[in-house]
mmCIF file as Biopython writes it, N, C-alpha, C and O atoms, coordinates in Angstrom:
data_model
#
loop_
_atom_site.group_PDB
_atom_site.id
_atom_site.type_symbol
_atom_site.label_atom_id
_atom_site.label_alt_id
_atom_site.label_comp_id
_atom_site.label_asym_id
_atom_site.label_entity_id
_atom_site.label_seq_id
_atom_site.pdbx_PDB_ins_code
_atom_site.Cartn_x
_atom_site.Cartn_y
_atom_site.Cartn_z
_atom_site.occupancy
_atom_site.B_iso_or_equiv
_atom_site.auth_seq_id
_atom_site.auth_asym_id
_atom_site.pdbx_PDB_model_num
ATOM 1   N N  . UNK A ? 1  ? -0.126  -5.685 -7.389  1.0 0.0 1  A 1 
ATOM 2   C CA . UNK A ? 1  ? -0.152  -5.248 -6.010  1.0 0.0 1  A 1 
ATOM 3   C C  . UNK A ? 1  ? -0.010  -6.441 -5.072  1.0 0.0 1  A 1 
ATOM 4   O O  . UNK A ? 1  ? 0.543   -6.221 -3.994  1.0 0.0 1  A 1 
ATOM 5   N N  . UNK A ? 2  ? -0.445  -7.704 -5.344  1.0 0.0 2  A 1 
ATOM 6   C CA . UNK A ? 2  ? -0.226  -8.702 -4.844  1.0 0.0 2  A 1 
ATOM 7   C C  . UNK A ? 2  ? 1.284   -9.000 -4.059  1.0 0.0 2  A 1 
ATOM 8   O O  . UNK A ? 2  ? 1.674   -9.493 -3.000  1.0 0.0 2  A 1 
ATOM 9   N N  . UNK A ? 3  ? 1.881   -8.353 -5.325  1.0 0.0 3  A 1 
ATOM 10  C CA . UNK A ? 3  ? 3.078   -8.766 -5.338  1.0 0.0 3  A 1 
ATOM 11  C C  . UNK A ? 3  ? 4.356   -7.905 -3.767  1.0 0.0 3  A 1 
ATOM 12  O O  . UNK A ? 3  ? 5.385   -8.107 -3.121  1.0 0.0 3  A 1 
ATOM 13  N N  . UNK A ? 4  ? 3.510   -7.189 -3.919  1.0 0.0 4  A 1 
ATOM 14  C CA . UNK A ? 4  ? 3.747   -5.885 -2.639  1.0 0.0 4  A 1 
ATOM 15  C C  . UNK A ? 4  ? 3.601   -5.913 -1.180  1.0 0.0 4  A 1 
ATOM 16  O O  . UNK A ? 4  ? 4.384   -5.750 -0.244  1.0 0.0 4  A 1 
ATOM 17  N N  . UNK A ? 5  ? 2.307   -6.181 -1.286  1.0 0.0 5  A 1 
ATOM 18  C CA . UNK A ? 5  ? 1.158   -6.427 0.178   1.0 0.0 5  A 1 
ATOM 19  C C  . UNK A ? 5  ? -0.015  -6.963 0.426   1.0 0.0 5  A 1 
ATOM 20  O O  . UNK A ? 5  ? -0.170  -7.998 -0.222  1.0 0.0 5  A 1 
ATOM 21  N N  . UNK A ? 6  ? -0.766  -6.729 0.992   1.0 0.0 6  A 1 
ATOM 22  C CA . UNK A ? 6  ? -2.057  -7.958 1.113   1.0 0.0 6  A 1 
ATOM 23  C C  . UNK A ? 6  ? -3.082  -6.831 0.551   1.0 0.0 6  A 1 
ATOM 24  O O  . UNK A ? 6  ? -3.066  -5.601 0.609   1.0 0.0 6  A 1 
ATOM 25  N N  . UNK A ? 7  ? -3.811  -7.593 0.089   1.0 0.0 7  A 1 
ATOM 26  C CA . UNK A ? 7  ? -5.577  -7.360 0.242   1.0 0.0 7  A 1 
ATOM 27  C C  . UNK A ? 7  ? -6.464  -7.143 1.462   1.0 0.0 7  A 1 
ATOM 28  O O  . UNK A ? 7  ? -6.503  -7.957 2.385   1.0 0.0 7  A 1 
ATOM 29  N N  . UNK A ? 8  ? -7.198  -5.983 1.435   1.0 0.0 8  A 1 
ATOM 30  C CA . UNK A ? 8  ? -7.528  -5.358 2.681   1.0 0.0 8  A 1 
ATOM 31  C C  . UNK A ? 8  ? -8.952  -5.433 2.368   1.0 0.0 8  A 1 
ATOM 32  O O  . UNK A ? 8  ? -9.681  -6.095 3.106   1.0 0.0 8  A 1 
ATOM 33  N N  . UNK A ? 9  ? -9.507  -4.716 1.172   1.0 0.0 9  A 1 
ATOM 34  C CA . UNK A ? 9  ? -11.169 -4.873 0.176   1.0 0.0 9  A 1 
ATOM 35  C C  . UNK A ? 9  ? -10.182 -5.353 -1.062  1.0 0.0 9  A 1 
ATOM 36  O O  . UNK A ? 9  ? -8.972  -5.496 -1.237  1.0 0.0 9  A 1 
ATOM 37  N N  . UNK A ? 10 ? -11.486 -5.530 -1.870  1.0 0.0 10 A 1 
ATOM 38  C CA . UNK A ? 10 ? -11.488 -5.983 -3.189  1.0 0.0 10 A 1 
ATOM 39  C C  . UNK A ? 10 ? -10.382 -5.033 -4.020  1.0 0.0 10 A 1 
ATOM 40  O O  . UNK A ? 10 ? -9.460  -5.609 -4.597  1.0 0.0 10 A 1 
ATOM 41  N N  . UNK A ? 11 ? -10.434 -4.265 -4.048  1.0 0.0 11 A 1 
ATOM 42  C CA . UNK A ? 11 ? -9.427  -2.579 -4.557  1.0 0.0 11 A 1 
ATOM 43  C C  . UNK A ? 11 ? -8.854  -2.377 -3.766  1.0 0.0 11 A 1 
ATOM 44  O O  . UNK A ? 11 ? -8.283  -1.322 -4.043  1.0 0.0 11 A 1 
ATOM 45  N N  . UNK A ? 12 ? -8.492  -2.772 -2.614  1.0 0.0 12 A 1 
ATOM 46  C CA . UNK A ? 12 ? -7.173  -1.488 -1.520  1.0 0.0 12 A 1 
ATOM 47  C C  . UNK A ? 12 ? -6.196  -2.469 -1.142  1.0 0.0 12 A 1 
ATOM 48  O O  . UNK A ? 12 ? -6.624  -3.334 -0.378  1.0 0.0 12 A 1 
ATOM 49  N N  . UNK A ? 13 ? -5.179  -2.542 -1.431  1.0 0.0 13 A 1 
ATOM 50  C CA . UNK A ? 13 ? -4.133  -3.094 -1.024  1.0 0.0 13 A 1 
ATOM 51  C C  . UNK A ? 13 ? -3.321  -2.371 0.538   1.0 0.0 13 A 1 
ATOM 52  O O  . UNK A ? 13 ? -3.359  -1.142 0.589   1.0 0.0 13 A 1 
ATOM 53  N N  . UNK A ? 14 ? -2.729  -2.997 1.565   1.0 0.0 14 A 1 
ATOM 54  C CA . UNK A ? 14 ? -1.869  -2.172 2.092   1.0 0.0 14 A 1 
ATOM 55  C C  . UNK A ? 14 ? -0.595  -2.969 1.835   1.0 0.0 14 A 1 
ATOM 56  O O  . UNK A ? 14 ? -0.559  -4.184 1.646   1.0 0.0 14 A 1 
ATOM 57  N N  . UNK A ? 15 ? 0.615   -1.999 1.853   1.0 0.0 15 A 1 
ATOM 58  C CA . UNK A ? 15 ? 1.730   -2.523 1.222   1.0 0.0 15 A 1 
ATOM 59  C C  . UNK A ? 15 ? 2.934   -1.900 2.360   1.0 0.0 15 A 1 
ATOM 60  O O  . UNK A ? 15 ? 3.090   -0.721 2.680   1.0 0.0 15 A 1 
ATOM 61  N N  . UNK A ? 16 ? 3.460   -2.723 2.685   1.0 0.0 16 A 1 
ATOM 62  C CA . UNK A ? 16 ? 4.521   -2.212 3.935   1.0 0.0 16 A 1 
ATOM 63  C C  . UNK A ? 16 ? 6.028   -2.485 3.180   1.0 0.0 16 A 1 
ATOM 64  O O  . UNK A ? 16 ? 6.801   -3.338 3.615   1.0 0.0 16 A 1 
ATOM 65  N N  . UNK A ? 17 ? 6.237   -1.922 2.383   1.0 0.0 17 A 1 
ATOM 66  C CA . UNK A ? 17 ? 7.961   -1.510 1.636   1.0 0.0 17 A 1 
ATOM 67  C C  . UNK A ? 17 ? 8.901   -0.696 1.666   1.0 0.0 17 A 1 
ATOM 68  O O  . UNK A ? 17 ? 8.520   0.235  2.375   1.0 0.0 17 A 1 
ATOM 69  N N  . UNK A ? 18 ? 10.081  -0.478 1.243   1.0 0.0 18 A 1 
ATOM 70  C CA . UNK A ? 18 ? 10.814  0.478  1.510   1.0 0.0 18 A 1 
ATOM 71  C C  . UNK A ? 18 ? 10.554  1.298  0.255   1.0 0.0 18 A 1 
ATOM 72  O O  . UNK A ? 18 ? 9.673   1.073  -0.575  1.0 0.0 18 A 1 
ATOM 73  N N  . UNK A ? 19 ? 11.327  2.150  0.240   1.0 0.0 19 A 1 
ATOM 74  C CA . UNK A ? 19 ? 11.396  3.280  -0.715  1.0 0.0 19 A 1 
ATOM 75  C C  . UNK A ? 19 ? 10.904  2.967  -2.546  1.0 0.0 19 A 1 
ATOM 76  O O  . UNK A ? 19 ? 10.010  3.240  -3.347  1.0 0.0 19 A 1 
ATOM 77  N N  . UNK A ? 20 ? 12.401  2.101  -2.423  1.0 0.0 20 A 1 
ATOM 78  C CA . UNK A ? 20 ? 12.721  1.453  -3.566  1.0 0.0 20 A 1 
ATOM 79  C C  . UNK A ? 20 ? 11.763  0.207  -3.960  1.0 0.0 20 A 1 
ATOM 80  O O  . UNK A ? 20 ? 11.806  0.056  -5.181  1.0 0.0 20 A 1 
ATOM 81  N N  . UNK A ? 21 ? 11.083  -0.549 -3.456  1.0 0.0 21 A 1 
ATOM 82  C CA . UNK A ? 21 ? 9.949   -1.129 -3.555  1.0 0.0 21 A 1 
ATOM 83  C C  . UNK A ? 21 ? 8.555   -0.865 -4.352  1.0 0.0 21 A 1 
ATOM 84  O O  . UNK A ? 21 ? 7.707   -1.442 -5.033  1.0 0.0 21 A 1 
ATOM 85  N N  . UNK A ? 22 ? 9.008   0.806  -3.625  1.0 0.0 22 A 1 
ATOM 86  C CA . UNK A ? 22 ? 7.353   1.268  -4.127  1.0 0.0 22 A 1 
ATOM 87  C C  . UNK A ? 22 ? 7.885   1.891  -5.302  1.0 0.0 22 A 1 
ATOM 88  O O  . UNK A ? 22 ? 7.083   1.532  -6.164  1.0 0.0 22 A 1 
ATOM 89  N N  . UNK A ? 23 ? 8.807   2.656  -5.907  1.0 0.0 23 A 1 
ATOM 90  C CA . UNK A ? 23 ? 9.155   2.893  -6.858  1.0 0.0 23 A 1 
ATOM 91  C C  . UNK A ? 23 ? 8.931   1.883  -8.196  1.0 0.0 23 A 1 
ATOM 92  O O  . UNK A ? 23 ? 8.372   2.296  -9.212  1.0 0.0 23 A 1 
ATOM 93  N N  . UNK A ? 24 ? 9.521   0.294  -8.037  1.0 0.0 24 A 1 
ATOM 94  C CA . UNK A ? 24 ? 9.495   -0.699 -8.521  1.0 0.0 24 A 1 
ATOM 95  C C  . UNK A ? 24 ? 8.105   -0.982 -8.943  1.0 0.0 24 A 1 
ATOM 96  O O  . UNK A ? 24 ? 7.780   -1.253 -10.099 1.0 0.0 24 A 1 
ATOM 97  N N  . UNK A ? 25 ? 7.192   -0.891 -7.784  1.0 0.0 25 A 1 
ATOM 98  C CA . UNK A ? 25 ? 6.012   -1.019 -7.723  1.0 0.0 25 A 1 
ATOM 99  C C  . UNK A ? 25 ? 5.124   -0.047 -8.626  1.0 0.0 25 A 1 
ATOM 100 O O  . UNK A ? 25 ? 4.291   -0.622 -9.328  1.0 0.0 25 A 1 
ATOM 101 N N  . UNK A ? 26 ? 5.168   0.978  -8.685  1.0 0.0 26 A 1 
ATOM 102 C CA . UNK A ? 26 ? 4.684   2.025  -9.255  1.0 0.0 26 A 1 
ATOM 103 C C  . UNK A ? 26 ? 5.106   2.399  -10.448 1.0 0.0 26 A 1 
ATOM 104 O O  . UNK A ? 26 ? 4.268   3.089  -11.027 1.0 0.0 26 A 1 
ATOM 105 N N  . UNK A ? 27 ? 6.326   2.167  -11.196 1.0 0.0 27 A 1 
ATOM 106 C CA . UNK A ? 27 ? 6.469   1.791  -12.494 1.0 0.0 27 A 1 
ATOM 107 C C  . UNK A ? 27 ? 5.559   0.620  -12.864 1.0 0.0 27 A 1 
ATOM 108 O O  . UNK A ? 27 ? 4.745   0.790  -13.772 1.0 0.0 27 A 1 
ATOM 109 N N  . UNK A ? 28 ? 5.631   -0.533 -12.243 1.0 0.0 28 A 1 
ATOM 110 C CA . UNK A ? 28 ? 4.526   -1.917 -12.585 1.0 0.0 28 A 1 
ATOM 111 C C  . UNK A ? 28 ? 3.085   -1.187 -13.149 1.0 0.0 28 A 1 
ATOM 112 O O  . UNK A ? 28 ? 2.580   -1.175 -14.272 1.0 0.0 28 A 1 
ATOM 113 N N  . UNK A ? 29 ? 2.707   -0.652 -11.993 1.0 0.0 29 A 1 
ATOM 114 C CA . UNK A ? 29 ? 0.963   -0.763 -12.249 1.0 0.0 29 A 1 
ATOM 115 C C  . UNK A ? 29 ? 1.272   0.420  -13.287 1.0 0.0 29 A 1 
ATOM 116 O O  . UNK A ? 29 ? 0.445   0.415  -14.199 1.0 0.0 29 A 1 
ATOM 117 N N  . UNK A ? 30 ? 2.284   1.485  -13.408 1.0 0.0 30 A 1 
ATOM 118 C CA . UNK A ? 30 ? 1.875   2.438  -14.791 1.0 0.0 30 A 1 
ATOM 119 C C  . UNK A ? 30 ? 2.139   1.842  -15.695 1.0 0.0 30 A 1 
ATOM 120 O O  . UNK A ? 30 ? 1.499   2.223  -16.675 1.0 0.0 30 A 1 
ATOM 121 N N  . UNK A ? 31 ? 2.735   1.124  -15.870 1.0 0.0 31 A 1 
ATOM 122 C CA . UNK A ? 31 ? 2.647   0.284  -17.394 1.0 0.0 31 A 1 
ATOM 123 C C  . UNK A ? 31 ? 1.553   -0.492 -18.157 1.0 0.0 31 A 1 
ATOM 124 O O  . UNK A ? 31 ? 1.374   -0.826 -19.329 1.0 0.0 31 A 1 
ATOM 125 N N  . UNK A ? 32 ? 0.637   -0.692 -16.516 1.0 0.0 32 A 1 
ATOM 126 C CA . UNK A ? 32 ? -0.439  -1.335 -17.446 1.0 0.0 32 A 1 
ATOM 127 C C  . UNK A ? 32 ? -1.819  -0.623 -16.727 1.0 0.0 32 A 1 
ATOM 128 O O  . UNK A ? 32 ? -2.955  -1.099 -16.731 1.0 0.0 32 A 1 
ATOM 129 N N  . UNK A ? 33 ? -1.531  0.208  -16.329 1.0 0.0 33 A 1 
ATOM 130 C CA . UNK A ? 33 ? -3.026  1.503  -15.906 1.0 0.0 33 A 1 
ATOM 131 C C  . UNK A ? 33 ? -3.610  1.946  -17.002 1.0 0.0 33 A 1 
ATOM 132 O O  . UNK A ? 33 ? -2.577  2.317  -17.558 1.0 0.0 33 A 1 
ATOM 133 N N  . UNK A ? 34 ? -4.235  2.138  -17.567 1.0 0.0 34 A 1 
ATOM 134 C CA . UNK A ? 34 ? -4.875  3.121  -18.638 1.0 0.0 34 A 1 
ATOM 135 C C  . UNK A ? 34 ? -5.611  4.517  -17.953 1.0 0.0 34 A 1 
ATOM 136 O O  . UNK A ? 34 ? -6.742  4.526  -17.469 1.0 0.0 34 A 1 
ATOM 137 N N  . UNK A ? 35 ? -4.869  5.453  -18.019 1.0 0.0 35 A 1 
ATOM 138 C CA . UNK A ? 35 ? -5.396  6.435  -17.452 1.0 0.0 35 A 1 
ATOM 139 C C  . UNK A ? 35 ? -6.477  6.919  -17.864 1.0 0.0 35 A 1 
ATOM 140 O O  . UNK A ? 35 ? -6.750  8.033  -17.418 1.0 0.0 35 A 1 
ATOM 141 N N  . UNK A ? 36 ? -7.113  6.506  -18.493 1.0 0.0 36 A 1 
ATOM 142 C CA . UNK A ? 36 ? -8.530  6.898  -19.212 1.0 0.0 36 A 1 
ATOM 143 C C  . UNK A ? 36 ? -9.464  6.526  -18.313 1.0 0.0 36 A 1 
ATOM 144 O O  . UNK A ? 36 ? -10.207 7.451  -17.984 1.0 0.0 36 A 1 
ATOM 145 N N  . UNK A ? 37 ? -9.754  5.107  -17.620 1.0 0.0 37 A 1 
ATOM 146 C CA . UNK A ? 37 ? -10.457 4.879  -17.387 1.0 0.0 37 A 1 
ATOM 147 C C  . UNK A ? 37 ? -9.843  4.224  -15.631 1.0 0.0 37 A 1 
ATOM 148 O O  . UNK A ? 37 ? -10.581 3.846  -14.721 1.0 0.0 37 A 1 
ATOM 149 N N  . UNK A ? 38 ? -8.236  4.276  -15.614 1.0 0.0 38 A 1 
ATOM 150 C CA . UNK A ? 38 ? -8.303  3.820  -14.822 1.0 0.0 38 A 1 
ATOM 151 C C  . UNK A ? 38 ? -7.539  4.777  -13.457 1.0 0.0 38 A 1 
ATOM 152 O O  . UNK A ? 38 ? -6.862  5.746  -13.803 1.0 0.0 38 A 1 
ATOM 153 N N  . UNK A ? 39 ? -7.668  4.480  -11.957 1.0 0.0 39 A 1 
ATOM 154 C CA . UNK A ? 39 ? -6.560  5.246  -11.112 1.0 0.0 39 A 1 
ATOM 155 C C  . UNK A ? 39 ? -5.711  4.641  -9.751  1.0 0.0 39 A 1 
ATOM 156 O O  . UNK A ? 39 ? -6.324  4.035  -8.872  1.0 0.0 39 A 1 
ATOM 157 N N  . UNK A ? 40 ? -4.803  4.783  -9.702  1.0 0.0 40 A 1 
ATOM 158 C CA . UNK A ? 40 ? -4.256  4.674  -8.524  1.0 0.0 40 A 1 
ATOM 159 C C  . UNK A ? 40 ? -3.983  5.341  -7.448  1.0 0.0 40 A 1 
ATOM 160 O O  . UNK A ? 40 ? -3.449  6.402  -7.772  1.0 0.0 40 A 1 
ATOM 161 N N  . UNK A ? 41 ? -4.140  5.184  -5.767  1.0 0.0 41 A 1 
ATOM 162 C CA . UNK A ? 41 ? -4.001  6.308  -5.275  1.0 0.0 41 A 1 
ATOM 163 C C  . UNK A ? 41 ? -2.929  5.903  -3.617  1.0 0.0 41 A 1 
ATOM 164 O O  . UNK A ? 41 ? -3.238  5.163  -2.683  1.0 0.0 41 A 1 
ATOM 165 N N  . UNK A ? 42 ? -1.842  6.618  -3.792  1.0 0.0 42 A 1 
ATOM 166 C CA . UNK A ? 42 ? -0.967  5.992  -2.780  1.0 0.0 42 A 1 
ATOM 167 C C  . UNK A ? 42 ? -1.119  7.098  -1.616  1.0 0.0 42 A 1 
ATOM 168 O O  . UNK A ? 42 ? -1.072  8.315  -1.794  1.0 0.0 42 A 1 
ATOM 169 N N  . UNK A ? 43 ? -1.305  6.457  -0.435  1.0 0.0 43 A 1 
ATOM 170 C CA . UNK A ? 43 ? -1.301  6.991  0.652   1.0 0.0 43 A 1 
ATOM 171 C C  . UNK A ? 43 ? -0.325  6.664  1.894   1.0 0.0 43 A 1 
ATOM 172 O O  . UNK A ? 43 ? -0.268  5.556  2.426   1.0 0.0 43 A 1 
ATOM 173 N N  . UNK A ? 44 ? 0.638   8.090  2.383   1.0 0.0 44 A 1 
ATOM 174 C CA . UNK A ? 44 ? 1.808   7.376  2.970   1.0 0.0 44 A 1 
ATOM 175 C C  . UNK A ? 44 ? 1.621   7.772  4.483   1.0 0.0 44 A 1 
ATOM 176 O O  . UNK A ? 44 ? 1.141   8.859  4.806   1.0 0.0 44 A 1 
ATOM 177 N N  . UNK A ? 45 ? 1.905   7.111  5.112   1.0 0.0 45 A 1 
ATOM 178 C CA . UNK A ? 45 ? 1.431   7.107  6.166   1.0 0.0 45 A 1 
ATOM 179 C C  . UNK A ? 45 ? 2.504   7.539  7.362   1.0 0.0 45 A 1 
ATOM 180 O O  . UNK A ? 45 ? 3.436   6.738  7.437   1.0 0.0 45 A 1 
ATOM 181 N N  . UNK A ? 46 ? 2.566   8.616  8.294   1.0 0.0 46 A 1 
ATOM 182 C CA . UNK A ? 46 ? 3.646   8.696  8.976   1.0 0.0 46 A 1 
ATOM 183 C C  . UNK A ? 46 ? 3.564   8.305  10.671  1.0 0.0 46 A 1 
ATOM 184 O O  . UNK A ? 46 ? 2.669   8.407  11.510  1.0 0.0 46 A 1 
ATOM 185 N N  . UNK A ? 47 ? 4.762   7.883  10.699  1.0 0.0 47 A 1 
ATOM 186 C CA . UNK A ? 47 ? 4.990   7.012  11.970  1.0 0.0 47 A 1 
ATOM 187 C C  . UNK A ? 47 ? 4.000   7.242  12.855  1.0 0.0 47 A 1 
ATOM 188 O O  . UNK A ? 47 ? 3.414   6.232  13.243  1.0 0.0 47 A 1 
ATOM 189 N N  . UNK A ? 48 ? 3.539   8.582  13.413  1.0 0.0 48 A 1 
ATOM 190 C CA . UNK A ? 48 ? 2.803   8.955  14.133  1.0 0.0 48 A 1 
ATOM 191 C C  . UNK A ? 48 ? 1.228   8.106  13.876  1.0 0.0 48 A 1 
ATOM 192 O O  . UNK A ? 48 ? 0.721   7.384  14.734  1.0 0.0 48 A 1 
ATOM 193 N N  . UNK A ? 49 ? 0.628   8.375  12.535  1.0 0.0 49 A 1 
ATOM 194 C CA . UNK A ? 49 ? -0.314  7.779  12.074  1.0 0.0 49 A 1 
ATOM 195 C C  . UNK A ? 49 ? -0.528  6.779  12.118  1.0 0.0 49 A 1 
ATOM 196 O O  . UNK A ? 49 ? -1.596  6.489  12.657  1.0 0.0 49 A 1 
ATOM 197 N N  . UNK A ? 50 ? 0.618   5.296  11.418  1.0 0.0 50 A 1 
ATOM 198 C CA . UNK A ? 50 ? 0.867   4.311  11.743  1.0 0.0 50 A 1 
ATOM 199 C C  . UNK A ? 50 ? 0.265   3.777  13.090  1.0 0.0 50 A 1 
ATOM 200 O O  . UNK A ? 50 ? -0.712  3.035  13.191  1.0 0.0 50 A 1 
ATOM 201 N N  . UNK A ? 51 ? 1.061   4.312  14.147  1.0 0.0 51 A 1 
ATOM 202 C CA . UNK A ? 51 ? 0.603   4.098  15.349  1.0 0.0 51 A 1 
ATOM 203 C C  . UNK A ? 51 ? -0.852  4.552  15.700  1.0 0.0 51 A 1 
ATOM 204 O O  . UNK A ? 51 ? -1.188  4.387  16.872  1.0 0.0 51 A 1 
ATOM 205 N N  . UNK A ? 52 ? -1.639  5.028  14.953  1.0 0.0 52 A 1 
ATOM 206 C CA . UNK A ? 52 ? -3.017  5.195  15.545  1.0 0.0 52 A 1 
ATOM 207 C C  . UNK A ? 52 ? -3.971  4.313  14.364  1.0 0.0 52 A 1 
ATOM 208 O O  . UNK A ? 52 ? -5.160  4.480  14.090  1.0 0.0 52 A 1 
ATOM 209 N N  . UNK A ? 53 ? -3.100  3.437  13.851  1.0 0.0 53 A 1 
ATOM 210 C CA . UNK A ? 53 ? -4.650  2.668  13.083  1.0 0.0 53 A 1 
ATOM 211 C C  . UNK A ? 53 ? -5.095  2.116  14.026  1.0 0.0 53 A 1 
ATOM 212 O O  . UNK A ? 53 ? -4.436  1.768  15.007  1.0 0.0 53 A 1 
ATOM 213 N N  . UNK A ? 54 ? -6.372  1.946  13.850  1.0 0.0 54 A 1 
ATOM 214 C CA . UNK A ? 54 ? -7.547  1.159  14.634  1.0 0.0 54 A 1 
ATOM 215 C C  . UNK A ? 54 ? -7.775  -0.282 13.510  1.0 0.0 54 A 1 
ATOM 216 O O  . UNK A ? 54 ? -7.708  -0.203 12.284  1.0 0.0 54 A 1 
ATOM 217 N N  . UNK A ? 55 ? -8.025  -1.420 14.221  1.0 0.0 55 A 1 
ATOM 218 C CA . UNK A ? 55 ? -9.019  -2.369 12.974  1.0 0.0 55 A 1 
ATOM 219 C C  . UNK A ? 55 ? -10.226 -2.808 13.896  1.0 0.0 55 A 1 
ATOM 220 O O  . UNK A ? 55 ? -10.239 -3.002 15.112  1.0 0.0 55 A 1 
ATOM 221 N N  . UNK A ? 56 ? -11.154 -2.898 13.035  1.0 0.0 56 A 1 
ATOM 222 C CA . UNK A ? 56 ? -12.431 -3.518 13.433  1.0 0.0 56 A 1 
ATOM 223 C C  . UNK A ? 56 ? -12.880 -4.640 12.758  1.0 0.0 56 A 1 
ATOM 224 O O  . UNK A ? 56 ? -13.132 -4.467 11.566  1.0 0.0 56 A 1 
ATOM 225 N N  . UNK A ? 57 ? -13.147 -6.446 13.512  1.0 0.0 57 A 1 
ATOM 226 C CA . UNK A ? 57 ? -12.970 -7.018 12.541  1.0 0.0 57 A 1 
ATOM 227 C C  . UNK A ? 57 ? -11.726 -7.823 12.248  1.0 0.0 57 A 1 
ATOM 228 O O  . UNK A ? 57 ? -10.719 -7.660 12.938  1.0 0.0 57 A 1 
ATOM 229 N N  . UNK A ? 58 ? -11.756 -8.624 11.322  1.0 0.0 58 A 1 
ATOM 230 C CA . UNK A ? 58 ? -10.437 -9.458 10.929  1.0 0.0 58 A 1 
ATOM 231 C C  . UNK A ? 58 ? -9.439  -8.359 10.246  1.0 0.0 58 A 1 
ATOM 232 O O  . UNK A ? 58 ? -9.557  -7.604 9.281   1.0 0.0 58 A 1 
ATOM 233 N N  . UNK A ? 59 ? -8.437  -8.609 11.158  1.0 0.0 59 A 1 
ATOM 234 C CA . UNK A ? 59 ? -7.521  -8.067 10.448  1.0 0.0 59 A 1 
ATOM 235 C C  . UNK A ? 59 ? -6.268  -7.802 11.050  1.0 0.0 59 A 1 
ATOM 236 O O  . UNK A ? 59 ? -6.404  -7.392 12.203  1.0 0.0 59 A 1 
ATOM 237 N N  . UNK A ? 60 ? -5.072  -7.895 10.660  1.0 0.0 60 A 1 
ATOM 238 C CA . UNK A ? 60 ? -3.721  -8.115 11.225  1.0 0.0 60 A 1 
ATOM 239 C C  . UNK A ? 60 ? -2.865  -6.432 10.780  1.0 0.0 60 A 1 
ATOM 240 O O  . UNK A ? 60 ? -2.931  -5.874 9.684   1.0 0.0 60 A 1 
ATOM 241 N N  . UNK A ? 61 ? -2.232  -6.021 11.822  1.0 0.0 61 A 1 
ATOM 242 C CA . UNK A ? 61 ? -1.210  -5.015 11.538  1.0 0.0 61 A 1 
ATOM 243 C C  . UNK A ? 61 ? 0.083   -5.313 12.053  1.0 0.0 61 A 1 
ATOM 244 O O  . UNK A ? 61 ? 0.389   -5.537 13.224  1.0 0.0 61 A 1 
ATOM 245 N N  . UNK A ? 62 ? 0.897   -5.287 10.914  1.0 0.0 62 A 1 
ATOM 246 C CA . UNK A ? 62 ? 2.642   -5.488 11.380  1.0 0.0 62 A 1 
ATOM 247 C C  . UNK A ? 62 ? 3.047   -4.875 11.718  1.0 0.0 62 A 1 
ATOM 248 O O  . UNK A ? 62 ? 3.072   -3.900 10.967  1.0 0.0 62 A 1 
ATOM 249 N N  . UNK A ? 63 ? 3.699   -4.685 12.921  1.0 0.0 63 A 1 
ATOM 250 C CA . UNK A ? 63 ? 4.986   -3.560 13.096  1.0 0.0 63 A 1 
ATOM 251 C C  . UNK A ? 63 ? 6.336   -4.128 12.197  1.0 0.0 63 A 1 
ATOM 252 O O  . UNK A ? 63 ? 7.107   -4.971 12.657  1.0 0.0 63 A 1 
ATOM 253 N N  . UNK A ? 64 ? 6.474   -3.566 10.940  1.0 0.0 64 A 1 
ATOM 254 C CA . UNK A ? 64 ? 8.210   -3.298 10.381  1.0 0.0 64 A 1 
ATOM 255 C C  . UNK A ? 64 ? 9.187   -1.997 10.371  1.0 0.0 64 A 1 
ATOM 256 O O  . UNK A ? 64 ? 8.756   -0.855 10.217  1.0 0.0 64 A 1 
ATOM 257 N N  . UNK A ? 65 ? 10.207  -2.236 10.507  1.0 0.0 65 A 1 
ATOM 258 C CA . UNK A ? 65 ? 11.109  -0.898 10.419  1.0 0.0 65 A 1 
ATOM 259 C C  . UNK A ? 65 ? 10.923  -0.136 8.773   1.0 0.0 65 A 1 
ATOM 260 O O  . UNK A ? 65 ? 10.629  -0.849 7.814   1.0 0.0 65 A 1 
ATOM 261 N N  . UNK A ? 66 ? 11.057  0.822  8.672   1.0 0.0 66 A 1 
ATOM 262 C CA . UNK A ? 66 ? 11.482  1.700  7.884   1.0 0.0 66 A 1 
ATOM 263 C C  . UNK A ? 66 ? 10.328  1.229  6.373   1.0 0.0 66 A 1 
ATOM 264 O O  . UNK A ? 66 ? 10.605  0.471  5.443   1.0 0.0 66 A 1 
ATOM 265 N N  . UNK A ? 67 ? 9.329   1.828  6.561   1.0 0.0 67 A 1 
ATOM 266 C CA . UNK A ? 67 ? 8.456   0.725  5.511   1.0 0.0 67 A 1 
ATOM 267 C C  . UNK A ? 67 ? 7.425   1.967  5.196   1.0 0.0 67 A 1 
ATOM 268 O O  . UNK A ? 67 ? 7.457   2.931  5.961   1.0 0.0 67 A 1 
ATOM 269 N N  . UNK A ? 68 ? 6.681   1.966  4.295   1.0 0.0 68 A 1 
ATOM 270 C CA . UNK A ? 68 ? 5.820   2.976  3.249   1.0 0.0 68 A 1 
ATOM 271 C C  . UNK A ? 68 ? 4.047   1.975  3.700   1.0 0.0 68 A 1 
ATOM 272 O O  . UNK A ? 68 ? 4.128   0.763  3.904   1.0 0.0 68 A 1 
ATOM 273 N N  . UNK A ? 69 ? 3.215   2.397  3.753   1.0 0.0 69 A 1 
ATOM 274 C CA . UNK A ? 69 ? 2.147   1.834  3.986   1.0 0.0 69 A 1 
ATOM 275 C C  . UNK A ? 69 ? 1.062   2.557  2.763   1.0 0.0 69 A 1 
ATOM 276 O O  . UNK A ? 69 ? 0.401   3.582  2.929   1.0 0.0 69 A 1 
ATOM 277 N N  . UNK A ? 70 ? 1.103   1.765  1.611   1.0 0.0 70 A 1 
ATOM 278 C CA . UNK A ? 70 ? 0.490   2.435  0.434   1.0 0.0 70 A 1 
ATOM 279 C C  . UNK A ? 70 ? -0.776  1.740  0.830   1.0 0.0 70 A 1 
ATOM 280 O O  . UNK A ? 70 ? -1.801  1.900  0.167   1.0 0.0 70 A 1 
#
């Protein structure tokens, strides 16, 4: 996930990519998830939404074009 987007907590990544990114991305972590014990959970965020995060605290939000916010 590193490889994607930043570290937000210890477990939550946010990841600002295109389509094909997260695809790339999401083959990665299933290859080495163990669904037994382990999960992933992508949350996509639409433009509208985007525009209403709040942060409290350290923390930076990008505006990019055409991008997935997992």
């Amino acid at each position: 996930m590193k490889n994607y987007g930043g570290r937000v907590q210890k477990s939550i990544f946010e990841c600002e990519i295109n389509e094909n990114l997260y695809i790339e991305m999401k083959r990665k972590i299933e290859k080495i998830l163990n669904p037994e014990f382990d999960s992933v959970r992508y949350y996509f965020l639409c433009e509208r939404c985007r525009e209403r995060i709040e942060i409290s605290g350290v923390g930076v939000f990008t505006e990019k074009e055409d991008i997935i916010v997992v």
